[in-house]
N, C-alpha and C positions, 0 to 999 in steps of 0.2 A: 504494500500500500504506500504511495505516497504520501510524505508527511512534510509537502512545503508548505507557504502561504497561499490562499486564493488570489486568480487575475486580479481579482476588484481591492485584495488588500493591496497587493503589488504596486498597483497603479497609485494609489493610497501614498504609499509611500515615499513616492515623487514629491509629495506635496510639505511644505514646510511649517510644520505648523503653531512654530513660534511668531512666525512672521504673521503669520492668518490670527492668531491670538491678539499681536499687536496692534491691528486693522480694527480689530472688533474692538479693542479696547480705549482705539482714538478717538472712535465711533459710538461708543456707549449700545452696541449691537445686542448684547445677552443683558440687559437692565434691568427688566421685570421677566426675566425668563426664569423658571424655576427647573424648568426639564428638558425640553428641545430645545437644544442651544444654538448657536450660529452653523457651529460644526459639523453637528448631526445634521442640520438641515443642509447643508452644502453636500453632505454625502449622501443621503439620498436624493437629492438633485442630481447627483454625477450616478447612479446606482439608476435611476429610472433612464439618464440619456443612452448608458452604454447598455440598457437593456431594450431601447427602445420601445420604452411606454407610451401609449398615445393619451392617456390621461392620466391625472392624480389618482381615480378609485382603481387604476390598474396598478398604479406604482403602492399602491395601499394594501394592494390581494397579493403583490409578489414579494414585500417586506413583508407580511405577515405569513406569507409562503416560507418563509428564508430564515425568522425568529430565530430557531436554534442556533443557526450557525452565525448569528449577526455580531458575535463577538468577536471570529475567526473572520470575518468578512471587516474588521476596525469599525463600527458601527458601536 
């Protein structure tokens, strides 16, 4: 069995996310957010494009599809 990361953590990885921290914090972006932060939502925005979701209640059934493994996926 393979035991690397997922594509979508991979890709994930590219992304710097001191820098993205420090955009949201110039920005006062996560303010009154208690759960879904900047972050999360940025990643399921990238998680519905590269799966090519044609709406939000699809990208909602394929997160909710994917739960388990949304930890192993950096979500």
């Amino acid at each position: 069995m393979y035991q690397d990361k997922y594509v979508f953590a991979q890709l994930v990885s590219f992304l710097n996310r001191s820098k993205f921290n420090r955009i949201v914090a110039k920005y006062k972006g996560d303010k009154y957010v208690k759960h879904f932060t900047c972050w999360n939502q940025l990643l399921s925005l990238m998680f519905g494009q590269l799966t090519n979701r044609e709406s939000l209640r699809d990208l909602i059934v394929a997160l909710d599809a994917h739960h388990s493994k949304s930890y192993h996926l950096g979500l």
